[in-house]
N, C-alpha and C positions, 0 to 999 in steps of 0.2 A: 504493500500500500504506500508506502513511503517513496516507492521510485513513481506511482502515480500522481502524488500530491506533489514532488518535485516538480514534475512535468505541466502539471496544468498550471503549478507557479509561475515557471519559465513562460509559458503561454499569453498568462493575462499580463504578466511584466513587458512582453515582445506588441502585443495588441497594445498598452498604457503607451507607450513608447512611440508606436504609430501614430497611434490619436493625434498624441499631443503635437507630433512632428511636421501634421499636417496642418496643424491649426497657424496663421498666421502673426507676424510678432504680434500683432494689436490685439488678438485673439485671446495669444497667453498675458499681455500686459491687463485685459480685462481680470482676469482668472488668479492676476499675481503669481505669476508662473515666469522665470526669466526661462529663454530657452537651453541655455546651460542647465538649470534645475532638471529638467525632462529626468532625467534617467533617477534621479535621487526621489520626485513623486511616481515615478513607477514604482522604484524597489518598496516605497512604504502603499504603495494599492494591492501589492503583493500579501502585506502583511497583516490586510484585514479579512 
């Protein structure tokens, strides 16, 4: 089970990561999101 809950980890952190990458700067500047952050509010979407 543990190699499955890794996996869909990886998953929703790779999906958070896109989202955000897509969204444009003004997008994340609404959100308070710099676009350097992205990767750092993926890992904690991961973690709920």
């Amino acid at each position: 089970m543990n190699i499955l809950r890794t996996y869909q980890n990886w998953r929703r952190y790779r999906s958070t990561v896109a989202e955000l990458s897509s969204l444009s700067n003004r997008e994340l500047n609404d959100l308070g999101i710099n676009r350097s952050e992205i990767p750092y509010v993926a890992r904690q979407s991961r973690q709920r």
